[in-house]
KOLLUMNU-954657 format. One line per field, with one value per atom (N, C-alpha, C): x, y, z. Coordinates in Angstrom, 2 decimals. Example, Ala and Ser with C-alpha at 12.3 -4.5 7.8 and 13.67 -1.06 7.14 Angstrom:
residues 2
east 13.19; 12.30; 13.20; 12.85; 13.67; 12.90
north -5.69; -4.50; -3.30; -2.25; -1.06; 0.03
up 7.80; 7.80; 7.80; 7.08; 7.14; 7.87
END
This chain:
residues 263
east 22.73; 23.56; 23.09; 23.28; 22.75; 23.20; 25.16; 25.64; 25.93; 24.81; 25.04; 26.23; 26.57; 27.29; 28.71; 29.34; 30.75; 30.61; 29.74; 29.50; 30.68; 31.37; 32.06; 31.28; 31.97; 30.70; 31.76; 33.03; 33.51; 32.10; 32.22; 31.26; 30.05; 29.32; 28.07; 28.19; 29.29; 29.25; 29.26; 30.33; 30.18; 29.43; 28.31; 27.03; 26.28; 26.28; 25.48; 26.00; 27.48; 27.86; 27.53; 27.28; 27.32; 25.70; 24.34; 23.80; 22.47; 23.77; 22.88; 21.62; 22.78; 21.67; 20.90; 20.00; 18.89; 17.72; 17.96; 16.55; 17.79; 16.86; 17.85; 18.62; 19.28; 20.65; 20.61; 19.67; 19.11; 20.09; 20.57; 21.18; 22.43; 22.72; 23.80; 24.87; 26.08; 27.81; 27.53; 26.93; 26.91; 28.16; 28.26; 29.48; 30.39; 29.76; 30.48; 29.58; 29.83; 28.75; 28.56; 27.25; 26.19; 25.80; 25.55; 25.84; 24.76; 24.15; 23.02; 23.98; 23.31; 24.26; 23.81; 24.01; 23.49; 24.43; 24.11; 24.98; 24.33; 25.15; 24.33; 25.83; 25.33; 26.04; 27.26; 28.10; 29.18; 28.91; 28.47; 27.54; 26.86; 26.15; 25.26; 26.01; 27.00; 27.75; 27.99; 28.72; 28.86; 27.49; 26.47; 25.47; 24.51; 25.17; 24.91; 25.95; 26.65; 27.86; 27.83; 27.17; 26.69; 25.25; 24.30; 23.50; 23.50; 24.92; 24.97; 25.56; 26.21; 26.93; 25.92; 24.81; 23.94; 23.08; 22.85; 21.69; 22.57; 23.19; 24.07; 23.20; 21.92; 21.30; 20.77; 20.48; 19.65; 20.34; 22.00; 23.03; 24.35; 24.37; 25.92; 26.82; 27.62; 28.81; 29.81; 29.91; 31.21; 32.21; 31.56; 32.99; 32.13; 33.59; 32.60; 33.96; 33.40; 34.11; 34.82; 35.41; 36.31; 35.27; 34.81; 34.22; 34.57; 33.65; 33.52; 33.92; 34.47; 35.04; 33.73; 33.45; 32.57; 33.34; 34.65; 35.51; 35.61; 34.53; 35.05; 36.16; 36.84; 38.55; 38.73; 38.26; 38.28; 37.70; 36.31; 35.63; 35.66; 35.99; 35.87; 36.50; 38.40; 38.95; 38.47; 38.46; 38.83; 36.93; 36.09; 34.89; 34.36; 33.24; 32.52; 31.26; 30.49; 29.19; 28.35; 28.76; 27.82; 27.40; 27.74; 27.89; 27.66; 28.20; 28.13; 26.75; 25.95; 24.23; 23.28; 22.49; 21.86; 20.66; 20.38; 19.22; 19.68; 19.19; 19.58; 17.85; 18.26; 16.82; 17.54; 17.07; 17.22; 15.98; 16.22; 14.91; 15.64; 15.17; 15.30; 13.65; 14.26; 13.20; 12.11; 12.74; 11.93; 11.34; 11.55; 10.15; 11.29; 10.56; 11.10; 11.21; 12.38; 11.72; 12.54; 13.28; 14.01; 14.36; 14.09; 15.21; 16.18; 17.10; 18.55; 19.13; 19.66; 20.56; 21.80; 22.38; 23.22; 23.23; 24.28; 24.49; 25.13; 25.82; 26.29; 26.21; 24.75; 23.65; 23.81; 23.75; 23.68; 24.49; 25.94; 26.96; 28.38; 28.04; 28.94; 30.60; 31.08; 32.71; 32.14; 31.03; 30.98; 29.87; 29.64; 28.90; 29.82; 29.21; 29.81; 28.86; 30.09; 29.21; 29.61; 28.24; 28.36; 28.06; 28.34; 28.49; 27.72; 26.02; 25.71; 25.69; 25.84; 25.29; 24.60; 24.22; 22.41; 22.69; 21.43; 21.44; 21.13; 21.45; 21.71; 22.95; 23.55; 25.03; 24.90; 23.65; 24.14; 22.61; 22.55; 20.94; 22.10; 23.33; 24.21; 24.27; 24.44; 24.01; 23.03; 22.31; 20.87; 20.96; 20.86; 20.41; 21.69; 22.48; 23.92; 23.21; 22.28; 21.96; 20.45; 20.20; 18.97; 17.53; 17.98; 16.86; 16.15; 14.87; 14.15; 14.17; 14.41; 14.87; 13.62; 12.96; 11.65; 11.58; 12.05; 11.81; 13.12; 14.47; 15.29; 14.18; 13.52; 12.77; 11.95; 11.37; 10.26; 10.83; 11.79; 12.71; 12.13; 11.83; 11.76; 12.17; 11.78; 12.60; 12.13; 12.68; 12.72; 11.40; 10.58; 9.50; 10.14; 9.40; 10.81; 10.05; 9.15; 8.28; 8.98; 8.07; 8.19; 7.88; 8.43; 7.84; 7.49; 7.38; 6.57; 7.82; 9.03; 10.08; 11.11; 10.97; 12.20; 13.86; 14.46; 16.46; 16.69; 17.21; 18.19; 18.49; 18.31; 18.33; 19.82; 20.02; 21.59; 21.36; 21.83; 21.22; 20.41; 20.31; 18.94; 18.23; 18.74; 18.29; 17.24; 16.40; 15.15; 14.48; 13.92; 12.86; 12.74; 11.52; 11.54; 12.76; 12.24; 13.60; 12.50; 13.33; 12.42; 13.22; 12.15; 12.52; 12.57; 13.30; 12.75; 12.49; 11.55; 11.16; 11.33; 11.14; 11.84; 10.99; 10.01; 8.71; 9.97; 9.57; 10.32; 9.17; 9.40; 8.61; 9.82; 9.15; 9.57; 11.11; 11.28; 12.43; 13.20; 12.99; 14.27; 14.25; 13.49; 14.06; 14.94; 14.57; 15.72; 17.09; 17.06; 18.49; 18.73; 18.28; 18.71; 18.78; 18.47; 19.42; 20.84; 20.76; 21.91; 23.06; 22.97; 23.62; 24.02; 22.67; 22.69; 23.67; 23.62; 24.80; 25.90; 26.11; 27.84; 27.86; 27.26; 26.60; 26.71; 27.25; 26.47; 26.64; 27.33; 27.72; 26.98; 25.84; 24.51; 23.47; 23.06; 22.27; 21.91; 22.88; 22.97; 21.27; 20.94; 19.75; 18.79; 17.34; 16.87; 15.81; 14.98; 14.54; 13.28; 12.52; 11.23; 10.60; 9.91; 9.24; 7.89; 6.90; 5.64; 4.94; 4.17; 3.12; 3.17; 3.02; 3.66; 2.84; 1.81; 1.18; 1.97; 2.50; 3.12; 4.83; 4.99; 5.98; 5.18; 4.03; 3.30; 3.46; 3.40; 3.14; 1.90; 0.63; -0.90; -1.41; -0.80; -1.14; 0.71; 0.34; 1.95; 1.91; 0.73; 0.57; 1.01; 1.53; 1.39; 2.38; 4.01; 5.03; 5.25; 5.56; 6.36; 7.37; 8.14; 9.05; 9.36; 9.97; 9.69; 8.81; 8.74; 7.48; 6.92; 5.47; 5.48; 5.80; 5.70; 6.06; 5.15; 5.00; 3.75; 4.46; 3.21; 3.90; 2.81; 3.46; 2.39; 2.27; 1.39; 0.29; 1.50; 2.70; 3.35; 4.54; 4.39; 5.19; 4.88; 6.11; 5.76; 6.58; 6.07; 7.14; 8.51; 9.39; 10.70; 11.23; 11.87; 11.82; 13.31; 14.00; 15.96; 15.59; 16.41; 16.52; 17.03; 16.89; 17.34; 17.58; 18.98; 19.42; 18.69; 17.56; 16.30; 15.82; 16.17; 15.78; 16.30; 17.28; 18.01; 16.77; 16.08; 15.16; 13.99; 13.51; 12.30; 12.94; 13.89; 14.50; 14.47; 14.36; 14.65; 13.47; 12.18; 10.79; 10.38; 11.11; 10.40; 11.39; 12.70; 13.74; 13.37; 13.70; 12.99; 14.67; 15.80; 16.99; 16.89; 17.73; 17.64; 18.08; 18.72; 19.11; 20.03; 19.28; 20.03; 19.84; 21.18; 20.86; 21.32; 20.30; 20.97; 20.28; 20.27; 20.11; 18.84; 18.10; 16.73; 16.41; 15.71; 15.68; 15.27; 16.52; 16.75; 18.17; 18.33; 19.25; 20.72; 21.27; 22.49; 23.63; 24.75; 26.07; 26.72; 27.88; 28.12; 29.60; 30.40; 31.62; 32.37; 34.03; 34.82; 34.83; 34.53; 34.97; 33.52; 34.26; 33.89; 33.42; 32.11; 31.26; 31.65; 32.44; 33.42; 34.52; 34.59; 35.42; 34.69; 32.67; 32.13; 31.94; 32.04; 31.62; 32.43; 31.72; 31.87; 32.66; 32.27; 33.14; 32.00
north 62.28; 62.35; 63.54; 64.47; 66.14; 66.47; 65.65; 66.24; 65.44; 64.76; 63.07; 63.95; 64.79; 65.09; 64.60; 64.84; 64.65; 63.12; 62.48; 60.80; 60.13; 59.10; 58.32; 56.56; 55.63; 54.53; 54.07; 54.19; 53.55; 54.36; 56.00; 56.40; 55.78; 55.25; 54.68; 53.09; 52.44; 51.40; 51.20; 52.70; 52.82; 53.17; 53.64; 54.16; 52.94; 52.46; 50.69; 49.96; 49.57; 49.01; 49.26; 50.65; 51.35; 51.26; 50.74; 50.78; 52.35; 53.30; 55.02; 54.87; 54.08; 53.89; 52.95; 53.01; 51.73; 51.67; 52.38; 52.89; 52.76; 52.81; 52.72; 53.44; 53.29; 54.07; 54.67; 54.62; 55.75; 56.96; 57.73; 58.90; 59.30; 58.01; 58.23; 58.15; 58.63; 58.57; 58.19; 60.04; 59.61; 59.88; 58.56; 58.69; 57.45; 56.86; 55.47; 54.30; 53.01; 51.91; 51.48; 50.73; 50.07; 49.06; 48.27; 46.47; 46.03; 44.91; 44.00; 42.56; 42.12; 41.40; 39.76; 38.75; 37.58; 36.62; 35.90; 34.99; 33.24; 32.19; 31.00; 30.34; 29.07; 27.92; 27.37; 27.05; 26.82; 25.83; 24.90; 23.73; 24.16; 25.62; 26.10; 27.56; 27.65; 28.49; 28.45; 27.08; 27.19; 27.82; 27.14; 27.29; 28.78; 28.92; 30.89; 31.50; 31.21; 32.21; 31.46; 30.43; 30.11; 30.95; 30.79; 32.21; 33.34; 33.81; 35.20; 35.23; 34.23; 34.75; 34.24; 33.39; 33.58; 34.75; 35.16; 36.65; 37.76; 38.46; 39.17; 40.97; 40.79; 41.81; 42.15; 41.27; 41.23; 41.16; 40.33; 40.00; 39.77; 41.05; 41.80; 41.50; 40.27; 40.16; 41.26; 41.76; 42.33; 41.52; 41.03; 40.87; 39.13; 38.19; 37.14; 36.66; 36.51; 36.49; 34.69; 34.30; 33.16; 32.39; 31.13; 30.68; 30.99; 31.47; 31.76; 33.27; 33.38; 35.26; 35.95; 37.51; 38.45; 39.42; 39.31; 40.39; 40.68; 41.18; 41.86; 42.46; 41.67; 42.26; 43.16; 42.82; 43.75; 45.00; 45.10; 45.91; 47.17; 46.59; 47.79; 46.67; 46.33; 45.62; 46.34; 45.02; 46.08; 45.94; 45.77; 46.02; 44.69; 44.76; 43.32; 43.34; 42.38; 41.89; 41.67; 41.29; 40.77; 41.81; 43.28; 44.22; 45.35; 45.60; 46.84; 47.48; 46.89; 47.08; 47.64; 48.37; 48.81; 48.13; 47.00; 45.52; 44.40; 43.37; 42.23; 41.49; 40.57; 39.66; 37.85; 36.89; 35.54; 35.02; 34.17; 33.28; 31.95; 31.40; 29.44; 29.04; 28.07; 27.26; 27.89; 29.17; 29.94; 30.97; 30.86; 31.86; 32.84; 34.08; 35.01; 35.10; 35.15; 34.10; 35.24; 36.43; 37.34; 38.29; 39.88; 40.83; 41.88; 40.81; 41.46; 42.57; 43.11; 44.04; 43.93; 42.93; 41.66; 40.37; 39.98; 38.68; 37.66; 38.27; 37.00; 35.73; 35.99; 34.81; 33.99; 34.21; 32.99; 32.99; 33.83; 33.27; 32.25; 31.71; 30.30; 30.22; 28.98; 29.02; 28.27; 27.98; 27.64; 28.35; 29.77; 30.56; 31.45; 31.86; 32.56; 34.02; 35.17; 36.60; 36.55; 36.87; 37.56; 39.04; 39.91; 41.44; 41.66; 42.17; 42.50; 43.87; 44.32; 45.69; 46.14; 47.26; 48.34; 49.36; 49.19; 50.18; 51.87; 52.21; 53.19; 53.37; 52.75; 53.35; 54.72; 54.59; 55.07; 56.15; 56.58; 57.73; 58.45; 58.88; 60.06; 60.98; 59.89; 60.27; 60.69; 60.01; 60.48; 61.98; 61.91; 63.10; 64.69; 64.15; 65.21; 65.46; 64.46; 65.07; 65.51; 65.98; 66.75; 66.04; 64.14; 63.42; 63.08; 63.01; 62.65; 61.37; 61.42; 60.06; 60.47; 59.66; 60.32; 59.98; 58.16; 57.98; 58.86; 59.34; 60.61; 61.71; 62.12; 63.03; 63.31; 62.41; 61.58; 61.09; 60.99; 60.70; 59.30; 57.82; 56.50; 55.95; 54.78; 53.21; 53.41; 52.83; 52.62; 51.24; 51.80; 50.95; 49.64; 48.27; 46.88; 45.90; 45.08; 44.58; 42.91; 41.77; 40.80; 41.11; 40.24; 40.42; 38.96; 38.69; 37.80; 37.07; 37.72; 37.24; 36.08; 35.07; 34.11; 34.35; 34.44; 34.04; 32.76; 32.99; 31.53; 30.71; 29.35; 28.41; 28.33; 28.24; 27.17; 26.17; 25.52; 24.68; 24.62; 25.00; 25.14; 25.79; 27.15; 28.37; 28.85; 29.09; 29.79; 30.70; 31.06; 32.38; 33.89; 34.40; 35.48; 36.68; 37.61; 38.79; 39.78; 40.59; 41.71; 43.19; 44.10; 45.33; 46.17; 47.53; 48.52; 49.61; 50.64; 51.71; 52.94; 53.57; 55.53; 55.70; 56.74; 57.72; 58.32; 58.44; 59.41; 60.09; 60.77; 61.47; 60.40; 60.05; 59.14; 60.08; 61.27; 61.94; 61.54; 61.58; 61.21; 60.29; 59.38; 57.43; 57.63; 58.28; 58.02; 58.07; 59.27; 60.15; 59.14; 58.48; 57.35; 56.18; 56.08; 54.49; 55.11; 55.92; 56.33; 56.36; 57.22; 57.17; 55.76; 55.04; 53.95; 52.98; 52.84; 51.89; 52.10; 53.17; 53.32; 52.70; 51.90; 51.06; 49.73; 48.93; 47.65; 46.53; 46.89; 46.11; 46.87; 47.45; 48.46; 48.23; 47.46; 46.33; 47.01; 48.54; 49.04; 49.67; 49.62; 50.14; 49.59; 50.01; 49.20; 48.39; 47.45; 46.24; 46.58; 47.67; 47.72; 49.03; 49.78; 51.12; 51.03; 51.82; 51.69; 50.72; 49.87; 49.23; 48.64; 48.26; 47.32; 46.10; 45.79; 44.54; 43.55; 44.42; 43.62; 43.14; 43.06; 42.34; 41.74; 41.50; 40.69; 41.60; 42.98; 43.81; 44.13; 43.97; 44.37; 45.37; 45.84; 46.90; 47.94; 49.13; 49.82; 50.39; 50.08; 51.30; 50.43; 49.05; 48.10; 47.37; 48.24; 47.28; 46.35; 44.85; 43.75; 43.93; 44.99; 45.47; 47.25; 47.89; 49.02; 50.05; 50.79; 51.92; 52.37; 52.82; 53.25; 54.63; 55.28; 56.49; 57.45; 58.55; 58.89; 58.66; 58.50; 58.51; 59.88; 61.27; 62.26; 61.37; 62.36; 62.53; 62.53; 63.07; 62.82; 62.10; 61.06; 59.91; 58.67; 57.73; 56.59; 55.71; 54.42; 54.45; 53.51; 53.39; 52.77; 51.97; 50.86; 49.45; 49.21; 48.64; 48.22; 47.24; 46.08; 44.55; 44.89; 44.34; 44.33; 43.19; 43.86; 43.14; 42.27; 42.83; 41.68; 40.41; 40.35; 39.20; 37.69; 37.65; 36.80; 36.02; 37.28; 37.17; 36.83; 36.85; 36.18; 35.26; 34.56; 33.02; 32.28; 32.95; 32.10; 31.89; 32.76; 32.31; 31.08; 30.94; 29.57; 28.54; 28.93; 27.32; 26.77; 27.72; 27.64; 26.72; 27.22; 26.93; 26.63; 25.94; 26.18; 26.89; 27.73; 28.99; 29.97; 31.25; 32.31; 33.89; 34.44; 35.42; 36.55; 37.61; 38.92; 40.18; 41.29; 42.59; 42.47; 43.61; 44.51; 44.94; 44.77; 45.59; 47.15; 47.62; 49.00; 49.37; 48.70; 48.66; 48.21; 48.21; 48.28; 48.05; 47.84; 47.96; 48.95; 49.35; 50.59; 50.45; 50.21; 50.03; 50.86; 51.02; 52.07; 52.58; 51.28; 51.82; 53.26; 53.27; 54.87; 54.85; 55.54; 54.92; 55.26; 56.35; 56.32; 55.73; 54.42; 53.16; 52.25; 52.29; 51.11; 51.73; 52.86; 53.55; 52.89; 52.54; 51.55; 50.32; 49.25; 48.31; 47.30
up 19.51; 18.31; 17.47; 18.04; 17.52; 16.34; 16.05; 14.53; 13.41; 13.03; 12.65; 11.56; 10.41; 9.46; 9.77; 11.15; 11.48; 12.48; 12.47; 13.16; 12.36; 13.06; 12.23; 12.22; 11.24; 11.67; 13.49; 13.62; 15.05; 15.67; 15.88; 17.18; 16.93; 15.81; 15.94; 16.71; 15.82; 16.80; 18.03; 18.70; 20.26; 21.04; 20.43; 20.78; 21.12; 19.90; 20.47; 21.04; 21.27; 21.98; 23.64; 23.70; 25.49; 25.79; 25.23; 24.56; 24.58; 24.09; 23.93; 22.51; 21.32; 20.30; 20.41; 20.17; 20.46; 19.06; 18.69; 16.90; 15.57; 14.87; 13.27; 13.16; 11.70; 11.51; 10.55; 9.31; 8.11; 8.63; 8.08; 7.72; 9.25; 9.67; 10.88; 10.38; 10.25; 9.84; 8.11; 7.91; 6.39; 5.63; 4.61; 4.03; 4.89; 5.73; 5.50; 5.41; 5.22; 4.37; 5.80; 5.56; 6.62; 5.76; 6.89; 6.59; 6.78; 6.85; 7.02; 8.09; 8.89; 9.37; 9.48; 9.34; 8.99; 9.76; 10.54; 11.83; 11.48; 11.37; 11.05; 11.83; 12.14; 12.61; 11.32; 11.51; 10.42; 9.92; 10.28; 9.15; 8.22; 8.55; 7.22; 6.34; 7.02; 6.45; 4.45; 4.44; 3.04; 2.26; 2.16; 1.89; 1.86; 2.89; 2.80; 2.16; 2.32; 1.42; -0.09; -0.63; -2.26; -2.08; -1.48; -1.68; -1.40; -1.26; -1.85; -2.41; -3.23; -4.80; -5.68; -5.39; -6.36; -6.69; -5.37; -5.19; -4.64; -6.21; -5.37; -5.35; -5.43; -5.67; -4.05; -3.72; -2.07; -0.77; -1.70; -0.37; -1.29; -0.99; -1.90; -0.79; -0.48; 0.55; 0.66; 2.11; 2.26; 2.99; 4.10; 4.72; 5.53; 5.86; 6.88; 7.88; 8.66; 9.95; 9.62; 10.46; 11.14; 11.89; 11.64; 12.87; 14.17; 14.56; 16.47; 16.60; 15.56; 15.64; 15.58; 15.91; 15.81; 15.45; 15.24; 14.35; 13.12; 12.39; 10.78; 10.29; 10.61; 10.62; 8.70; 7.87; 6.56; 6.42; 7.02; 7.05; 8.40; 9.58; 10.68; 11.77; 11.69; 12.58; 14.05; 14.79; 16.36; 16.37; 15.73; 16.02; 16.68; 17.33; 17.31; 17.30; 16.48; 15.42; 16.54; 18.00; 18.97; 20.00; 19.60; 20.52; 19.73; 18.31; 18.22; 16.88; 17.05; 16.22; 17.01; 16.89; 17.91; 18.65; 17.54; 17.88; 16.91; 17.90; 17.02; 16.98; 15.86; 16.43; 16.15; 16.57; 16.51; 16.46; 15.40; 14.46; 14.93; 15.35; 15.84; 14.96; 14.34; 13.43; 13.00; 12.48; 11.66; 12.05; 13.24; 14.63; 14.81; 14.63; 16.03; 16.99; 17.91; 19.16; 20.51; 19.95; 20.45; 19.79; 20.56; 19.70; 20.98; 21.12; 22.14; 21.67; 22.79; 22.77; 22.09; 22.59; 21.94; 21.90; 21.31; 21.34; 21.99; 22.73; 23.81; 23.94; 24.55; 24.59; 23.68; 22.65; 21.43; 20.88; 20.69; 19.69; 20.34; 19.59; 19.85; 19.42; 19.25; 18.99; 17.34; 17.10; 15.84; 14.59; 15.62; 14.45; 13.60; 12.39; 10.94; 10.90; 10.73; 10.51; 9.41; 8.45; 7.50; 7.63; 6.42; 6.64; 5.02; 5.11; 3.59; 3.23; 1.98; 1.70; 2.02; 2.36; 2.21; 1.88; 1.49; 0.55; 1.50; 2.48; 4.05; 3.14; 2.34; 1.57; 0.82; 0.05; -1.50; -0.99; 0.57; 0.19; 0.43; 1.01; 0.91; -0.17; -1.32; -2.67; -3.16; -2.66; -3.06; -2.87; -1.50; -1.09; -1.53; -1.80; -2.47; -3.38; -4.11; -5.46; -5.87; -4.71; -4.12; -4.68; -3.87; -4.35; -3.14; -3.02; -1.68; -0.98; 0.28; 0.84; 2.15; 1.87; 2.40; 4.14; 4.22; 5.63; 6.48; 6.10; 6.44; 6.99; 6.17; 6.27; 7.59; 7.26; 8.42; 9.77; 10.01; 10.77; 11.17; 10.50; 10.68; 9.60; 10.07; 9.23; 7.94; 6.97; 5.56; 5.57; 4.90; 4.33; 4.02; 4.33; 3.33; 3.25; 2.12; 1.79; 1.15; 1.82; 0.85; -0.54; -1.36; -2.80; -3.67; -4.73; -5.08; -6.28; -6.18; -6.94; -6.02; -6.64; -5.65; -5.71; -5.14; -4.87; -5.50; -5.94; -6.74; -5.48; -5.65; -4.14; -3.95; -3.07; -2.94; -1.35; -1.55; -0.19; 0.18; 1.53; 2.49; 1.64; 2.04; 1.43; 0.10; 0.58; -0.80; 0.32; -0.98; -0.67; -1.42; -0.50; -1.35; -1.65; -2.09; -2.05; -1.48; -0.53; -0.11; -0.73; -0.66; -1.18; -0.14; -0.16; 0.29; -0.44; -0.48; -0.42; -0.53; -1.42; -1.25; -2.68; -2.19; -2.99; -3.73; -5.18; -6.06; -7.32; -7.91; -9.60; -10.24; -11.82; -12.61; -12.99; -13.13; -13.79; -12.57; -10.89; -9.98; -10.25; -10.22; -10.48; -11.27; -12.62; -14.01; -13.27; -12.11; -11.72; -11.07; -9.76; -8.69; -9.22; -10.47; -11.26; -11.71; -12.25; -12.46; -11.04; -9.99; -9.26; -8.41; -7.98; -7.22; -8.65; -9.66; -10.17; -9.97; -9.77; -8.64; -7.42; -7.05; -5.56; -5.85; -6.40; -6.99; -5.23; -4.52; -3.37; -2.13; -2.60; -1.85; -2.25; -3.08; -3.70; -5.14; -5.44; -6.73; -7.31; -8.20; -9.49; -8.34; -8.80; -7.97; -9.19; -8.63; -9.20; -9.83; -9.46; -9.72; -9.61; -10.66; -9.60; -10.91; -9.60; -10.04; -9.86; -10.09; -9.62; -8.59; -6.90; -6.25; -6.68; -6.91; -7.33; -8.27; -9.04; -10.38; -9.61; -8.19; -7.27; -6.07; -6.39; -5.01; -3.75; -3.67; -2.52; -2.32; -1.96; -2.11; -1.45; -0.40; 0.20; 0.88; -0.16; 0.07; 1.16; 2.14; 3.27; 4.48; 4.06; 5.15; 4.86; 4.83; 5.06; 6.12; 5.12; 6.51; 7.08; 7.11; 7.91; 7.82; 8.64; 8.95; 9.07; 8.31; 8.65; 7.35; 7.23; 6.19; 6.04; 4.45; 4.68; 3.36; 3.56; 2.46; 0.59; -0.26; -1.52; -1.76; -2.17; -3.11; -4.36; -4.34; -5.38; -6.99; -6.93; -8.17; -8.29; -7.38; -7.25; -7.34; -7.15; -7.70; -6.63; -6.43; -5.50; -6.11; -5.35; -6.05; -5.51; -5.89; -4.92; -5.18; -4.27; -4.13; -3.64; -4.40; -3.17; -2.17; -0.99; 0.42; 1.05; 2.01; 2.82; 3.79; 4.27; 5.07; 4.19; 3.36; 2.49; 3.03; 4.32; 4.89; 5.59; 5.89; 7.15; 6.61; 5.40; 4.75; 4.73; 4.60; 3.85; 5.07; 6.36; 7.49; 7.85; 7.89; 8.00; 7.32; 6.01; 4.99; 5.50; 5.11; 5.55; 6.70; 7.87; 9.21; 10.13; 9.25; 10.31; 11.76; 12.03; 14.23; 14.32; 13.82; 14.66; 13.21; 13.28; 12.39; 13.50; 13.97; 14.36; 13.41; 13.09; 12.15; 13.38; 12.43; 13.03; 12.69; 13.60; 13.48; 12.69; 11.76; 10.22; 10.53; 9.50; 9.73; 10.55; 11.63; 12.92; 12.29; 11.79; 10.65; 11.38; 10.96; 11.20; 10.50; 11.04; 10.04; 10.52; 9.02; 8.73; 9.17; 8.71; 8.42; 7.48; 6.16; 4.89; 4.51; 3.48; 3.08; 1.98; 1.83; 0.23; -0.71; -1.11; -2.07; -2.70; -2.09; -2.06; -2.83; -2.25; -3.36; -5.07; -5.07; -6.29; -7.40; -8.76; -9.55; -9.39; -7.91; -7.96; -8.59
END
């Protein structure tokens, strides 16, 4: 994928679908939205879809499928949730217990896709507005840390909220709140910057999910709720069965991020 600038999100999906992509999606078909993807049995459905209108910071809903469907028919019709990500993983009673190519294997006539924000939306922006998006840079995953703040319960469902990551100087933060609130369905402003202790992160060099990435010497680092936060909630609830994506490993819509801007 030599010209990610002219990628659309269909060719990314077809990429994973055939399976050419196989690694994250940070800065692939920039300029259209990328999803977080969250799969549960329809018995626990309601219950996930009341925690994400309670936590709409961590799991900003876009789109949710039909029981038994894998068609996001609002967001990117014609696509399918069990085929077109470049990794998946499945948690049964809390455990990691697989990370497929797809899903086949485990989706049923009575599982529910949900479709969340990420914030893979709003670094287009960033970076238009000549702000550092560091793991881009670096060419790996976005740093994405438990934190020490809880989600509003609804059902099953509790747990922590996880963050991710992007080194900034205090004058870009000022700029990337500004821009990221044109995002609010990308998990928008972000939640925290500067100390990680004062969010229960203890060591910044040792994210629980993705990679780390350097902070200089005149930065600080800057924290966005995140879409993996599904995936801390499934370690504590400990469901029989939740399948989502690979953190980092995304879905990537049709729609076009200039569509979420001030919704």
């Amino acid at each position: 994928m030599n010209d990610r600038e002219k990628v659309t999100g269909a060719a990314v999906r077809y990429l994973a679908r055939e399976g050419t992509l196989t690694g994250p999606t940070p800065g692939l078909a920039p300029g259209y939205v990328q999803a977080n993807l969250v799969v549960v049995p329809r018995n626990l459905a309601f219950d996930f879809l009341l925690f994400c209108q309670r936590n709409p910071k961590p799991c900003p809903l876009l789109d949710v499928t039909e029981p038994g469907s894998a068609e996001p028919r609002f967001v990117a019709p014609g696509a399918d949730l069990r085929t077109d990500l470049p990794c998946y993983r499945v948690y049964r009673n809390g455990e990691l217990v697989e990370e497929p190519a797809n899903l086949h294997g485990w989706w049923g006539d009575d599982m529910v896709g949900f479709l969340l924000g990420c914030s893979f939306t709003f670094e287009n922006a960033l970076l238009q507005a000549g702000l550092p998006v560091r793991h881009i840079e670096a060419g790996c995953n976005v740093p994405m840390y438990r934190t020490n703040r809880a989600c509003l319960p609804a059902g099953v469902f509790h747990g922590p909220i996880v963050v991710s990551m992007r080194p900034m100087t205090p004058a870009q933060a000022v700029e990337a709140v500004r821009i990221c609130g044109r995002f609010p369905r990308a998990h928008g402003t972000p939640i925290h910057f500067g100390d990680p202790a004062a969010i229960g992160i203890l060591n910044i060099d040792h994210p629980d999910f993705g990679d780390p990435v350097e902070i200089r010497s005149s930065e600080v680092p800057v924290f966005w709720a995140c879409g993996v936060t599904p995936q801390a909630v499934a370690m504590e609830v400990c469901p029989p069965l939740l399948l989502t994506h690979k953190p980092g490993h995304m879905f990537v819509t049709d729609l076009r991020d200039t569509q979420f801007e001030g919704e």
